[in-house]
Structure formats: structure tokens, C-alpha cells
C-alpha positions as CSV (number, residue, x, y, z in Angstrom):
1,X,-124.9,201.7,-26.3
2,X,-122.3,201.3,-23.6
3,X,-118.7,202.7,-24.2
4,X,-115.8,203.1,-21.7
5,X,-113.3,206.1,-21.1
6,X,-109.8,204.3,-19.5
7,X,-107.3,206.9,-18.8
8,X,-103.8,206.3,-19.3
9,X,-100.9,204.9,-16.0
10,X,-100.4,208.2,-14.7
11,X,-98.6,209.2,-11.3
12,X,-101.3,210.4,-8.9
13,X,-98.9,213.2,-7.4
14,X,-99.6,214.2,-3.9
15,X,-102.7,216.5,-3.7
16,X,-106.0,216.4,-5.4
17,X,-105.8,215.3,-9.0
18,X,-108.3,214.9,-11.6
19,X,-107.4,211.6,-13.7
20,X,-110.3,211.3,-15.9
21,X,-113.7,213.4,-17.2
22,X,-116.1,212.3,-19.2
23,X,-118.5,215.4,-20.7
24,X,-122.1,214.2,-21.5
25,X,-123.7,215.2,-25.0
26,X,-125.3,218.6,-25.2
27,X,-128.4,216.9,-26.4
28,X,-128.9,213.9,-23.8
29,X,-127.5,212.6,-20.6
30,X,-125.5,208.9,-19.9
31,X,-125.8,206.7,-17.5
32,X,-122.7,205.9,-15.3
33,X,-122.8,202.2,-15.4
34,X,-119.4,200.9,-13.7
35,X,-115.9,202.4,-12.5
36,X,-112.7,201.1,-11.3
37,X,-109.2,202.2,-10.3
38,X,-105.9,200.2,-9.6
39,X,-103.0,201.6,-7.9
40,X,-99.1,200.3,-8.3
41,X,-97.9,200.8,-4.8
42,X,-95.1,199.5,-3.2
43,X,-95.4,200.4,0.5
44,X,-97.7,198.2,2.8
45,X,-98.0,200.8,5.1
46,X,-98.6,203.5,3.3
47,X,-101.6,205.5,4.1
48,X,-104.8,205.1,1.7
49,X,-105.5,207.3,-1.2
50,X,-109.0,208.6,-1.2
51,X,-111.1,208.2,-4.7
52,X,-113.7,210.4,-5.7
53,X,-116.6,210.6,-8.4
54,X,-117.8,214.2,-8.6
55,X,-119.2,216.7,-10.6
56,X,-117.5,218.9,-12.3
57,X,-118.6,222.9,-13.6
58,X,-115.4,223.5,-16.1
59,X,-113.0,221.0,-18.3
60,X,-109.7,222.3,-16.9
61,X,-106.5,222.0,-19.1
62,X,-106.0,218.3,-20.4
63,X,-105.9,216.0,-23.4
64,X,-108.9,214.5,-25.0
65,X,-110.0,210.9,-24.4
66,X,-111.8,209.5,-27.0
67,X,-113.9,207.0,-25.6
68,X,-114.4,203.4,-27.1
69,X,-117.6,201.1,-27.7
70,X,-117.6,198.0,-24.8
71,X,-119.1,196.3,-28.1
72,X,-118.0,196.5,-31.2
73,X,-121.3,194.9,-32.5
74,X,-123.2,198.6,-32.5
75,X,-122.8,200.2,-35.3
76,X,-123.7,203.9,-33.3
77,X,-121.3,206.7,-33.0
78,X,-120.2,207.4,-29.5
79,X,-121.3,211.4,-28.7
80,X,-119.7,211.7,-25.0
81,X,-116.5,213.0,-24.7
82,X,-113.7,212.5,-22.2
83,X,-110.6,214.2,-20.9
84,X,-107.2,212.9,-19.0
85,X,-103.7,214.3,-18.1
86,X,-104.9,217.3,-16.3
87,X,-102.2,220.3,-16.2
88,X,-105.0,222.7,-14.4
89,X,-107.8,220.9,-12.0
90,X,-111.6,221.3,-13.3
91,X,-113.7,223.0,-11.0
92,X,-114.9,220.8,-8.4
93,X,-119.2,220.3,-7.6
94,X,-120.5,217.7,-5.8
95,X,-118.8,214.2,-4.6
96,X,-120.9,211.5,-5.5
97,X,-119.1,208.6,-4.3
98,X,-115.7,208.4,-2.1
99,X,-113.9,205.2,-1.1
100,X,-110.7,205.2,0.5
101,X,-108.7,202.3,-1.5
102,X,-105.0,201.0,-0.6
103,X,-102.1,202.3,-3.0
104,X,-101.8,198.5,-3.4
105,X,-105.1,197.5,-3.8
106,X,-108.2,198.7,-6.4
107,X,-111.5,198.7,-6.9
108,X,-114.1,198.2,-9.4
109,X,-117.2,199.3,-8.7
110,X,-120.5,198.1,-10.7
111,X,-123.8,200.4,-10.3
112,X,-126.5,198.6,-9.1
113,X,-128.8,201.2,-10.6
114,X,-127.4,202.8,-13.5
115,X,-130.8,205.1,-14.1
116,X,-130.2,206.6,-10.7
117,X,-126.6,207.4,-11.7
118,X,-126.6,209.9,-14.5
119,X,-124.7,212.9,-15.9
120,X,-127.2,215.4,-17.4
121,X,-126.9,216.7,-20.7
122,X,-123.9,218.9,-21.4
123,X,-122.8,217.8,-17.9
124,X,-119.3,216.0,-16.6
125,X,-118.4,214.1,-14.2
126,X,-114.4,213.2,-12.8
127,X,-112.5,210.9,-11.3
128,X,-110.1,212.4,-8.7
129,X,-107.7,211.2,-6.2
130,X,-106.6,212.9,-3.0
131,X,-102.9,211.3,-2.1
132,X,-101.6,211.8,1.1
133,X,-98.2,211.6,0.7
134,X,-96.0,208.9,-1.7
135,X,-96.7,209.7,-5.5
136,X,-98.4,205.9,-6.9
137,X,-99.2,205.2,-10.7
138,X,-102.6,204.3,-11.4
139,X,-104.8,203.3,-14.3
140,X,-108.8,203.0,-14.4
141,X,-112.1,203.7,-16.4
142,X,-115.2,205.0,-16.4
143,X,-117.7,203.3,-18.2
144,X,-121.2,204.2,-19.5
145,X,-124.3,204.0,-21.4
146,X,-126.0,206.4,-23.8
């Protein structure tokens, strides 16, 4: 079953920030299938933000996300959770991806191989940004498969 977590427009401040999480199922790992990010910026000179898919060893302090079904078809309970609106930063692992994106631009990024992209049982994985300077609002998703 594929489901997506989309985090809420929120300001990406100007350090390292942790916009979304999504925590695998103590019993089974997911499959990262496709991500994306769009920024609301203003200034065409600004400096780009850097975007980062990581692991991540603790929750932080945020809000629960609950994740939604891409189709409404299945008729399975989604079991991964996910977290946004971080007040404390998770503990940071390993960067899996980085792209350096344009405060006025986005991305959406598709897996080509979704098996080779997984976040093992009881695992998470985050979405972070690293802003350089001007505060931008942003919105995005992280999308999966269990």
C-alpha cells in the first residue's frame, strides 16, 4: 500500500530544520517511493537552500502527522507514523540524499528503485533544510509504500 506524509507551509527559519519524519513500523520496513519540496521565495538572488533526506536516531519534539492512503481503494490500515513542526531537532545519522534547490524553485523527486530505498523497521527517516540566510515558507511530502 502506498501512503504519503505532507507536512504543513511552514517557515524554514535560518539554520538546520527538520520539517518532516516518518517512523517505520516496529514490525517491518517501507519503502521510500517519491519526495518533493516547494519553496515560496521572493528574492531571485537569494542563495539556495540545501535539502536533505537522512536518518534519524530520536523523534525530537513535534506534532504527529498522520499519514494518508495515495489510494483510497485499499482497504489496509496505514502502520507508519510521521511527525512535523519540530520545536527540538531529532538527532541527525546519515544523509541519504542532498540537493541544493532555489527558494523559488522545488523539486519532486521519484525513486527509480524504491527496494534500494528503505527505512528499516522501527527506523525514521527526515526531511531537513539548511537555510542560509532569508526565512522561506515551504510545503512537501514524503511518500511511501508498505
Amino acid at each position: 500500500m502506498r501512503a504519503v506524509a505532507v507536512f504543513d507551509e511552514v517557515a524554514s527559519g535560518t539554520s538546520t530544520k527538520t520539517l518532516v519524519q516518518v517512523v517505520a513500523p516496529s514490525n517491518r520496513g517501507v519503502r521510500i517511493t517519491e519526495f518533493a519540496i516547494s519553496f515560496k521565495g521572493t528574492d531571485n538572488l537569494a542563495a539556495p537552500i540545501r535539502v536533505e533526506l537522512l536518518r534519524q536516531t530520536t523523534a525530537g519534539t513535534a506534532s504527529a502527522l498522520t499519514p494518508r492512503k495515495v489510494s483510497r481503494h485499499d482497504s489496509n490500515t496505514i502502520q507508519t507514523t510521521a511527525q512535523q513542526t519540530f520545536t527540538a531537532e531529532p538527532t541527525a545519522d546519515e544523509v541519504v540524499r542532498s540537493f541544493l534547490i532555489h527558494p523559488q524553485g522545488g523539486l519532486v523527486y521519484t525513486v527509480p528503485d524504491p527496494a534500494q530505498f528503505t527505512v528499516a523497521g522501527g527506523d525514521r527517516l527526515g526531511m531537513r533544510v539548511v537555510t542560509p540566510a532569508a526565512t522561506v515558507n515551504c510545503v512537501g511530502y514524503i511518500e511511501f509504500e508498505e
